[in-house]
C-alpha positions as CSV (number, residue, x, y, z in Angstrom):
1,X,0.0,0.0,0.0
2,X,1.5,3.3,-1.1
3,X,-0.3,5.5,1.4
4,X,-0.9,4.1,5.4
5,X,-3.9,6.6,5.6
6,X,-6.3,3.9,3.1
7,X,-5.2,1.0,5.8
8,X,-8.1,1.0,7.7
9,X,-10.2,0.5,4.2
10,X,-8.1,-2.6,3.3
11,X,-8.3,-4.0,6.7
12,X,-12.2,-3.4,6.9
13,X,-12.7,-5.6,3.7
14,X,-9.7,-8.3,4.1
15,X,-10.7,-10.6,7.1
16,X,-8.9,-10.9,10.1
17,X,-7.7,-14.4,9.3
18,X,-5.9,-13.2,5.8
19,X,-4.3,-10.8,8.0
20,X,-2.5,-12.8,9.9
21,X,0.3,-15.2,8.6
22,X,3.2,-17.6,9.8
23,X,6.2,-16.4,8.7
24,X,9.0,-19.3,7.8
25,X,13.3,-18.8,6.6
26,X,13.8,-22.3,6.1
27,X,11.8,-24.4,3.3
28,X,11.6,-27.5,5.8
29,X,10.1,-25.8,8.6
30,X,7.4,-24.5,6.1
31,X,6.5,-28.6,4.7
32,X,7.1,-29.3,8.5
33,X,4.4,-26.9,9.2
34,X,2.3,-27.0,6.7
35,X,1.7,-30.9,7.3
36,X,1.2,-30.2,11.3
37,X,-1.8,-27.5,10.5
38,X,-3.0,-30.4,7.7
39,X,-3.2,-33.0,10.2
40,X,-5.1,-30.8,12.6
41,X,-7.5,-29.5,10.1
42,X,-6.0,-25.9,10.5
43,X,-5.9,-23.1,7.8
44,X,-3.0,-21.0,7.8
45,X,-1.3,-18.9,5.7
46,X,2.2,-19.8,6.0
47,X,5.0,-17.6,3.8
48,X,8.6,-18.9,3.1
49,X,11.3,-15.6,2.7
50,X,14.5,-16.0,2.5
51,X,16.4,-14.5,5.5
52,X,18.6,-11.4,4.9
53,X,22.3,-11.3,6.4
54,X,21.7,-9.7,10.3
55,X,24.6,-6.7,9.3
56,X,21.9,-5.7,6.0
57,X,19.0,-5.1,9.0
58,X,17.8,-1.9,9.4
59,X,14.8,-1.5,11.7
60,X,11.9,0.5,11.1
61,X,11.5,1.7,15.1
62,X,14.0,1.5,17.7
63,X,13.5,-0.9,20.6
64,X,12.9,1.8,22.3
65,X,9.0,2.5,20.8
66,X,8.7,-1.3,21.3
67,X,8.9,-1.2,25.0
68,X,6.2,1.6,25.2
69,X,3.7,-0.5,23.1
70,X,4.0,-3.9,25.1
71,X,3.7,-1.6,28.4
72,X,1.0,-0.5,27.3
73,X,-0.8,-3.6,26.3
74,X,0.2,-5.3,30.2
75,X,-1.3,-2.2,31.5
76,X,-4.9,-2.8,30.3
């Protein structure tokens, strides 16, 4: 999405299940997983990237703004 302000209008017509996904770096943990949520009769979306080299990370918010959010979230 090119502009965060239209979010809210994706996220009102997409459900809740298609936005929420497992996220896997290795191509065996993603058959691995796939045939768990299989056997249970589970529907998942389950993505397979390929992991980037740690020293090529840059991330978005500091750890900082993390810390604020999960306090937060235990305070309610």
């Amino acid at each position: 999405m090119k502009d965060s302000k239209y979010a809210k209008y994706l996220e009102n017509i997409v459900s809740n299940k298609d936005l929420v996904a497992f996220i896997c770096e290795d191509a065996e943990d993603v058959k691995r997983f796939m045939h768990q949520m299989h056997s249970m009769k589970l529907t998942v979306n389950i993505f397979h990237v390929v992991p980037e080299h740690s020293s090529t990370f840059q991330p978005q918010h500091s750890i900082d703004h993390y810390k604020y959010v999960v306090f937060i979230l235990n305070w309610y």
